[in-house]
Biopython code that builds the backbone (N, CA, C, O; Angstrom):
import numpy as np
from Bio.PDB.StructureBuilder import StructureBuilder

atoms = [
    (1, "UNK", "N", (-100.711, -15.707, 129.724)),
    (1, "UNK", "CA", (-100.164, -16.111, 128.448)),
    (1, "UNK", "C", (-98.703, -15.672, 128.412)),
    (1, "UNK", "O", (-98.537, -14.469, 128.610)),
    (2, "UNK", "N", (-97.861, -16.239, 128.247)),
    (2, "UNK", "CA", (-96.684, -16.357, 127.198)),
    (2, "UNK", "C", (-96.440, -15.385, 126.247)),
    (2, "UNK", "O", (-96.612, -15.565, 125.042)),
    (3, "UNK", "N", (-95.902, -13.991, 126.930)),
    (3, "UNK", "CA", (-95.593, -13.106, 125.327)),
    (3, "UNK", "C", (-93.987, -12.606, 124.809)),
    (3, "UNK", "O", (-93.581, -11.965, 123.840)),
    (4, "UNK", "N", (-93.210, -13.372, 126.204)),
    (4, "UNK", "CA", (-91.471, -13.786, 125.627)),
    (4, "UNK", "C", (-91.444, -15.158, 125.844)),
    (4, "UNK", "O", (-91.525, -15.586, 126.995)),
    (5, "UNK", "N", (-91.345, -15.879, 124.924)),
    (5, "UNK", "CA", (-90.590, -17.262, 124.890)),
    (5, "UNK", "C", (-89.422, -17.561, 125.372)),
    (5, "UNK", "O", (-89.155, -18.559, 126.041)),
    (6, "UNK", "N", (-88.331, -16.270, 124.882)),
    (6, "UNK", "CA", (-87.350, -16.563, 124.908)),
    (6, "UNK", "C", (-86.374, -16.239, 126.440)),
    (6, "UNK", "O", (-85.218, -16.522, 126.752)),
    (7, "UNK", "N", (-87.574, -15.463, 127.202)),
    (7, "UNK", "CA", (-87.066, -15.356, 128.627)),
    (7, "UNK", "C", (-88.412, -15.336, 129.564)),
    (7, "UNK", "O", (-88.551, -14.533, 130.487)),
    (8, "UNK", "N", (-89.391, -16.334, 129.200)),
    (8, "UNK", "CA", (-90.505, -16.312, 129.746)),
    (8, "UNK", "C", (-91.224, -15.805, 130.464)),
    (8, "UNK", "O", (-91.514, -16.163, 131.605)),
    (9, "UNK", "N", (-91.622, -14.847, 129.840)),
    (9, "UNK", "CA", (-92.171, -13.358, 130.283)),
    (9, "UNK", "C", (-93.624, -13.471, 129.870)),
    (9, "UNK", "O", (-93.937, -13.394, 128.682)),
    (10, "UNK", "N", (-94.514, -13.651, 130.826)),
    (10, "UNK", "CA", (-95.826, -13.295, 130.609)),
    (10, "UNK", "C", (-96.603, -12.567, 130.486)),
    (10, "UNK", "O", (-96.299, -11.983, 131.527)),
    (11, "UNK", "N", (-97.613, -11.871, 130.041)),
    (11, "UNK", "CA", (-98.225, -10.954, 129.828)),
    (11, "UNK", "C", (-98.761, -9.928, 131.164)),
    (11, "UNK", "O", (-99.193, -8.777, 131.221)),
    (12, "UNK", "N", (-98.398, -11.329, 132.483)),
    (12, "UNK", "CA", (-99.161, -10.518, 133.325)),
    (12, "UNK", "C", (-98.139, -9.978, 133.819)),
    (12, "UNK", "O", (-98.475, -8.835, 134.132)),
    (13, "UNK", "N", (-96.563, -10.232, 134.189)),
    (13, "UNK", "CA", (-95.578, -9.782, 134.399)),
    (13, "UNK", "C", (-95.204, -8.328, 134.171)),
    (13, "UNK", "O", (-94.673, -7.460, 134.864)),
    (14, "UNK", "N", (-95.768, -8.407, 132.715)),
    (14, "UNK", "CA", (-95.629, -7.201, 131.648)),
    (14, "UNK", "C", (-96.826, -5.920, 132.482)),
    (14, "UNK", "O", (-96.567, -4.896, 133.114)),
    (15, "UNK", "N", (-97.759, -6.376, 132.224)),
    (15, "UNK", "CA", (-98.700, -5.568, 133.222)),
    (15, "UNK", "C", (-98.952, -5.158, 134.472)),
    (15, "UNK", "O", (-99.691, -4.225, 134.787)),
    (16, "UNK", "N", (-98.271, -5.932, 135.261)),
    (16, "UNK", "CA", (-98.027, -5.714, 136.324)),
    (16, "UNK", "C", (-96.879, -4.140, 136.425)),
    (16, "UNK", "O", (-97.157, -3.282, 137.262)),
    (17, "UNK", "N", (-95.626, -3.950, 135.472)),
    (17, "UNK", "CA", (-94.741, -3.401, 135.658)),
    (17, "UNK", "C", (-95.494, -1.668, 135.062)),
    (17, "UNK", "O", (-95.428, -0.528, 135.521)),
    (18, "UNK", "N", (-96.125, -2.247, 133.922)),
    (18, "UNK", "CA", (-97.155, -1.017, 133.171)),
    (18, "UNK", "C", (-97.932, -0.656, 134.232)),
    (18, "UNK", "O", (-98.242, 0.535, 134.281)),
    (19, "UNK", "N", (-98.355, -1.434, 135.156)),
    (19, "UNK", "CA", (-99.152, -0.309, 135.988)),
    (19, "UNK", "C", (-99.007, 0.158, 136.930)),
    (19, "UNK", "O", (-99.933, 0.770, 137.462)),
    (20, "UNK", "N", (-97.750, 0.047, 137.517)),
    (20, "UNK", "CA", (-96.681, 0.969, 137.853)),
    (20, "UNK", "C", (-96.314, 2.351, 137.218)),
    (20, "UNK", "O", (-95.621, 3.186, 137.798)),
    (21, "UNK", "N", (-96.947, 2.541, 135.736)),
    (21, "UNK", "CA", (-96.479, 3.552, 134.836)),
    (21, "UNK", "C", (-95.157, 3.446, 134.272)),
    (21, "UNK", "O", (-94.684, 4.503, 133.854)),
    (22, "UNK", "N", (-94.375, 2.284, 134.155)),
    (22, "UNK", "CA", (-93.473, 1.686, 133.276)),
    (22, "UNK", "C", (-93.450, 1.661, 132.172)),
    (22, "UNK", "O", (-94.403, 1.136, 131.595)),
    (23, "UNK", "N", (-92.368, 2.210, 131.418)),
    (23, "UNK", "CA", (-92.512, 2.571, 130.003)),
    (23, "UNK", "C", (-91.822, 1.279, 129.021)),
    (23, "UNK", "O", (-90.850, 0.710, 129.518)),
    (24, "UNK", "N", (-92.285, 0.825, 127.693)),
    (24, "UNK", "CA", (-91.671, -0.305, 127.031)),
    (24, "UNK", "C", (-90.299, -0.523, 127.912)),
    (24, "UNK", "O", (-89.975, -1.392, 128.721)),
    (25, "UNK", "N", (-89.490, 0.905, 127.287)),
    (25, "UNK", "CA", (-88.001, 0.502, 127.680)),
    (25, "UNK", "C", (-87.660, 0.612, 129.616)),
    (25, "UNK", "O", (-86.439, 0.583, 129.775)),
    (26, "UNK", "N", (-88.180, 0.686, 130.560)),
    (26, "UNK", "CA", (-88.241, 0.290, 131.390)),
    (26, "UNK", "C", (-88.571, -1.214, 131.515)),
    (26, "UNK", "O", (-87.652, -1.765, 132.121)),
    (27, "UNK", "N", (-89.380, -1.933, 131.223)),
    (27, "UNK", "CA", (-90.146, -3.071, 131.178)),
    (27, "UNK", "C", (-89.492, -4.261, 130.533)),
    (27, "UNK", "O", (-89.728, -5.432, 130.830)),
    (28, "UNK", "N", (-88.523, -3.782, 129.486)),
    (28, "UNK", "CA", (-87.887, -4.123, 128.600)),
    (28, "UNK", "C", (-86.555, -4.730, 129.197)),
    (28, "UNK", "O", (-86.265, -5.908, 128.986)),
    (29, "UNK", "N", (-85.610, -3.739, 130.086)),
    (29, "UNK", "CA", (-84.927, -3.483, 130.744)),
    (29, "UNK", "C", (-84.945, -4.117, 132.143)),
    (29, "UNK", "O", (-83.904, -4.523, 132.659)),
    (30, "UNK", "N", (-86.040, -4.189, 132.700)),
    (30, "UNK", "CA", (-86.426, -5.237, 133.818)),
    (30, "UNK", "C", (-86.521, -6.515, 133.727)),
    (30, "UNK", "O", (-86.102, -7.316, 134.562)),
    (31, "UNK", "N", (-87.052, -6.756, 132.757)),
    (31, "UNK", "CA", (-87.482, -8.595, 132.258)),
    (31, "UNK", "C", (-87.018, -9.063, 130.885)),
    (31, "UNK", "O", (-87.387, -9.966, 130.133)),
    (32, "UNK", "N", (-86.170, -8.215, 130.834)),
    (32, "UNK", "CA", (-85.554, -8.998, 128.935)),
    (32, "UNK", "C", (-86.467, -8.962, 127.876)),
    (32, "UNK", "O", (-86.023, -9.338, 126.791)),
    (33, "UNK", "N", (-87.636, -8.602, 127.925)),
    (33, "UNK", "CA", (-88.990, -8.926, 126.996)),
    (33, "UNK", "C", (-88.297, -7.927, 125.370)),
    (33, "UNK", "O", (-88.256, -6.702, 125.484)),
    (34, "UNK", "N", (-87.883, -8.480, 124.191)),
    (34, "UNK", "CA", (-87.591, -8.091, 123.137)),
    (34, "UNK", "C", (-86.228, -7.866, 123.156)),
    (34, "UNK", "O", (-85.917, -6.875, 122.496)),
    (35, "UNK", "N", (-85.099, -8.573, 123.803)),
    (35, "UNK", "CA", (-84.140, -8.143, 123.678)),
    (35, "UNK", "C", (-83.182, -9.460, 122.893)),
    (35, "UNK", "O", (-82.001, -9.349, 122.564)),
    (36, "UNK", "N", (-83.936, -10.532, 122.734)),
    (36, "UNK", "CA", (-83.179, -11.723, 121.906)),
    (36, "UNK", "C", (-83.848, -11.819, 120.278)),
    (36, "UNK", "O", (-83.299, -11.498, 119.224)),
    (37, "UNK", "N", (-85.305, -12.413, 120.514)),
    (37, "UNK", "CA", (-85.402, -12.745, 118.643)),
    (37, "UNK", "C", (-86.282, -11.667, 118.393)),
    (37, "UNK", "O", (-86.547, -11.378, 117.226)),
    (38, "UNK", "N", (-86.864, -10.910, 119.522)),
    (38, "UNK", "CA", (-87.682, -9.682, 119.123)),
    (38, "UNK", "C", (-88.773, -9.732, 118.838)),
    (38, "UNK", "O", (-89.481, -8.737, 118.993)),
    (39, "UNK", "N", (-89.330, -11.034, 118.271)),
    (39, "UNK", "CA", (-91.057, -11.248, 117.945)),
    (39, "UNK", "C", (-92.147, -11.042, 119.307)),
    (39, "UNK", "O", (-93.366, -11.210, 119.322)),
    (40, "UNK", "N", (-91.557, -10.769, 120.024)),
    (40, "UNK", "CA", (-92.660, -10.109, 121.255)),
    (40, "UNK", "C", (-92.608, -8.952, 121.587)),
    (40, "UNK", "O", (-93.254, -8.543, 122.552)),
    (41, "UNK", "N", (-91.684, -8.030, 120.725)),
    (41, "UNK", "CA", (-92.072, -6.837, 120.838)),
    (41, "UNK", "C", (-93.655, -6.098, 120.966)),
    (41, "UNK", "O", (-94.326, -5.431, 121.753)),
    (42, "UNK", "N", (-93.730, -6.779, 119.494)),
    (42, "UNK", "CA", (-94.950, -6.037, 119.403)),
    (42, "UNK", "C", (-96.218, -5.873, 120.458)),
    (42, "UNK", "O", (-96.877, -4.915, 120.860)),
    (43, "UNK", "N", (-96.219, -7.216, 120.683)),
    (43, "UNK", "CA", (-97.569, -8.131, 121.707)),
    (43, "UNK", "C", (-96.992, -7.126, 123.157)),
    (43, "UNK", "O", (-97.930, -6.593, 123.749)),
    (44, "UNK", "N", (-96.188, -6.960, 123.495)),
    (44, "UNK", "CA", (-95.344, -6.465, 125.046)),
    (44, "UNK", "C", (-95.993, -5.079, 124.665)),
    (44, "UNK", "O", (-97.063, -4.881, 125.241)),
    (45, "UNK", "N", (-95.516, -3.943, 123.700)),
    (45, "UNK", "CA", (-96.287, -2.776, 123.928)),
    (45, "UNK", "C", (-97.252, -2.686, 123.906)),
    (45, "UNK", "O", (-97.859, -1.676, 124.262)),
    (46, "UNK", "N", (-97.908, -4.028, 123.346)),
    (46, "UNK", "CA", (-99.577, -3.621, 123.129)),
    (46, "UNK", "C", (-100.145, -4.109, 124.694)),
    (46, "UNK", "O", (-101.123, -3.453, 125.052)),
    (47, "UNK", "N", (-99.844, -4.788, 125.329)),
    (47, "UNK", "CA", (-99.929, -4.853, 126.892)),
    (47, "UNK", "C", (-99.533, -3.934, 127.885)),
    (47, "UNK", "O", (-100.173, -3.917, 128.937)),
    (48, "UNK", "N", (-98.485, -3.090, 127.705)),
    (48, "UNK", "CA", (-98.096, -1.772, 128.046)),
    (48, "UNK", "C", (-98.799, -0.740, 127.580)),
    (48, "UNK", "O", (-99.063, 0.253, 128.257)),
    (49, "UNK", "N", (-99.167, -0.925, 126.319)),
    (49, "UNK", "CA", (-100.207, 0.706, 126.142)),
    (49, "UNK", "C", (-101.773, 0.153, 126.119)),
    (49, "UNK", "O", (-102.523, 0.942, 125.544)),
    (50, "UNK", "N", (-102.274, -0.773, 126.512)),
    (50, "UNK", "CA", (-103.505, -0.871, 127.123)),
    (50, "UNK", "C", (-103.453, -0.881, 128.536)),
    (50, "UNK", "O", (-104.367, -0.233, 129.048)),
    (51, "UNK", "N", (-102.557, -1.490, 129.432)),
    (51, "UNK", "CA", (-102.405, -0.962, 130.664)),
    (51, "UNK", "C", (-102.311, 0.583, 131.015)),
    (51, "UNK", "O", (-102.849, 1.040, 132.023)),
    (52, "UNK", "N", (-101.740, 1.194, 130.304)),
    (52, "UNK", "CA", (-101.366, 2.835, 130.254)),
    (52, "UNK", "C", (-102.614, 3.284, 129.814)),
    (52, "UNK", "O", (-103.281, 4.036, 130.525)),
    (53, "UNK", "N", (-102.965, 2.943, 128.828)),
    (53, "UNK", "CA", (-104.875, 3.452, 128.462)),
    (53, "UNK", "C", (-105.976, 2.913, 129.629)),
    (53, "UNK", "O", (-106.908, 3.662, 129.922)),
    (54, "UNK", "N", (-105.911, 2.257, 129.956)),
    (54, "UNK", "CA", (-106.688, 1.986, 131.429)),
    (54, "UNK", "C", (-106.441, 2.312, 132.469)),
    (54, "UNK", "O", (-107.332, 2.093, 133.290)),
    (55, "UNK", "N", (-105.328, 2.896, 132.918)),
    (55, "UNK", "CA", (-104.858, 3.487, 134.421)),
    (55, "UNK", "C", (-105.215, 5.017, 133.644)),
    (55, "UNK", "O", (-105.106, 5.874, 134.520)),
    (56, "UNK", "N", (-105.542, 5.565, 132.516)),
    (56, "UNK", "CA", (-105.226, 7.243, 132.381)),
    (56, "UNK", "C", (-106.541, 7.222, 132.184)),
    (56, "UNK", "O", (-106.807, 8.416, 132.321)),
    (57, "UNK", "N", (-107.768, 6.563, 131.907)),
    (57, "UNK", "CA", (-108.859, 6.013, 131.781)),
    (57, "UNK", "C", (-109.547, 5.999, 133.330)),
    (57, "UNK", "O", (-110.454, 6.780, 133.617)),
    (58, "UNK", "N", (-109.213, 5.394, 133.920)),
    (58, "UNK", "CA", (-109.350, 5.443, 135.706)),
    (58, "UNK", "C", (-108.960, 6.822, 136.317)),
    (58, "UNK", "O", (-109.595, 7.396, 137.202)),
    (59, "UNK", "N", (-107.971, 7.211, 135.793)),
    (59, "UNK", "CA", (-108.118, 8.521, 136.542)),
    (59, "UNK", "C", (-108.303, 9.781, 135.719)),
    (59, "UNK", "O", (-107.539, 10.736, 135.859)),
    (60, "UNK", "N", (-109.394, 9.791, 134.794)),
    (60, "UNK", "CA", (-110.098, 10.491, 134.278)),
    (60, "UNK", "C", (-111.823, 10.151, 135.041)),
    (60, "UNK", "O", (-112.833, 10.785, 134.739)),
    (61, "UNK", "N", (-111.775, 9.252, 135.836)),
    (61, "UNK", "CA", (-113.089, 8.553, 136.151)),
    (61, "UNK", "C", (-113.784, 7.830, 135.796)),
    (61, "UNK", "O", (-114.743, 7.377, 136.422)),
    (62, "UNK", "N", (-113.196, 7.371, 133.901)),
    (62, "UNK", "CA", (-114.268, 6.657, 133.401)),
    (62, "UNK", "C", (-113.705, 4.285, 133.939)),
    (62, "UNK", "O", (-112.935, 3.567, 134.577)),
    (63, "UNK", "N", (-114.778, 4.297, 133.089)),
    (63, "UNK", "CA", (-114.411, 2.710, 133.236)),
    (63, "UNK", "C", (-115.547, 2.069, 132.461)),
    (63, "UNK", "O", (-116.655, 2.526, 132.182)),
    (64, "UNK", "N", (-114.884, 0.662, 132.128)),
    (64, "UNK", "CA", (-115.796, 0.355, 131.167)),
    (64, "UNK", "C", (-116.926, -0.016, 131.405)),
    (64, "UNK", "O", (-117.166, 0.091, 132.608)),
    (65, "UNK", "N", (-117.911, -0.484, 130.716)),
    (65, "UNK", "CA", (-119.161, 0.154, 130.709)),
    (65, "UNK", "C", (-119.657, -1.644, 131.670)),
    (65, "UNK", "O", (-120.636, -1.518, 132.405)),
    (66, "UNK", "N", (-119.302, -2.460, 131.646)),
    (66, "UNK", "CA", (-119.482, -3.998, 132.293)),
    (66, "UNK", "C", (-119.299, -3.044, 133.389)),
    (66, "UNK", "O", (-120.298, -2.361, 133.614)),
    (67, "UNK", "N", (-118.109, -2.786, 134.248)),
    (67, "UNK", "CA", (-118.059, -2.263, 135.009)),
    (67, "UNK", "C", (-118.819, -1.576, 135.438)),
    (67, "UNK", "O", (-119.407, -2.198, 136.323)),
    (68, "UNK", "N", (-119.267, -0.414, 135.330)),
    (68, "UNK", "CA", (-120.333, 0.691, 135.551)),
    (68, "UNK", "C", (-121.296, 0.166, 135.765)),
    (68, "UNK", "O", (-121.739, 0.414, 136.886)),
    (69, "UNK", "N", (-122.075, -0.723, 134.967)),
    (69, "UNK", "CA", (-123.337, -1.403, 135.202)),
    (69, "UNK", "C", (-123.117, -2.058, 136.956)),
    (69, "UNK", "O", (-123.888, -1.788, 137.876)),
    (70, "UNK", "N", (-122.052, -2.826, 137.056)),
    (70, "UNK", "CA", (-122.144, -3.895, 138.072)),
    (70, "UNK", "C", (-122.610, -2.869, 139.632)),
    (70, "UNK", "O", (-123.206, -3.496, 140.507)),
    (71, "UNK", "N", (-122.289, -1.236, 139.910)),
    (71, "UNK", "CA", (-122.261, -0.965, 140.953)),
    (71, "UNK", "C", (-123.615, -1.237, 141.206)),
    (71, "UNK", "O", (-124.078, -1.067, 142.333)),
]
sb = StructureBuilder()
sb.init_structure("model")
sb.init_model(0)
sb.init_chain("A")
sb.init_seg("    ")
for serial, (resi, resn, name, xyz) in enumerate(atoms, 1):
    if name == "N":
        sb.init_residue(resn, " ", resi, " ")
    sb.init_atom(name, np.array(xyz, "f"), 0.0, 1.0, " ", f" {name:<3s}", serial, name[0])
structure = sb.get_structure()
């Protein structure tokens, strides 16, 4: 999905850089994401701090529970 319009920045782009451990303003700074009309701010951290909650999530050991079942 599409979460900069204005420099077509996708969500997976965005995640990709977060799971690296890339912070908004790293991410921000790499791909332009919130730096023209700003309405993808919001949607961009929330893809950055669920990537960041799932890599600190993984290396605590846990994972979600679909997961767990499948081993």
């Amino acid at each position: 999905m599409i979460v900069c319009v204005c420099h077509r920045v996708s969500d997976k782009a965005i995640a990709l850089l977060a799971s690296e451990g890339k912070s908004f303003d790293e991410v921000q700074f790499e791909l332009g994401v919130a730096t023209q009309c700003g309405k993808c701010e919001d949607c961009a951290r929330h893809v950055i701090d669920k990537c960041h909650a799932q890599a600190s999530m993984a290396q605590q050991g846990w994972m979600p529970i679909a997961l767990s079942m499948a081993r």
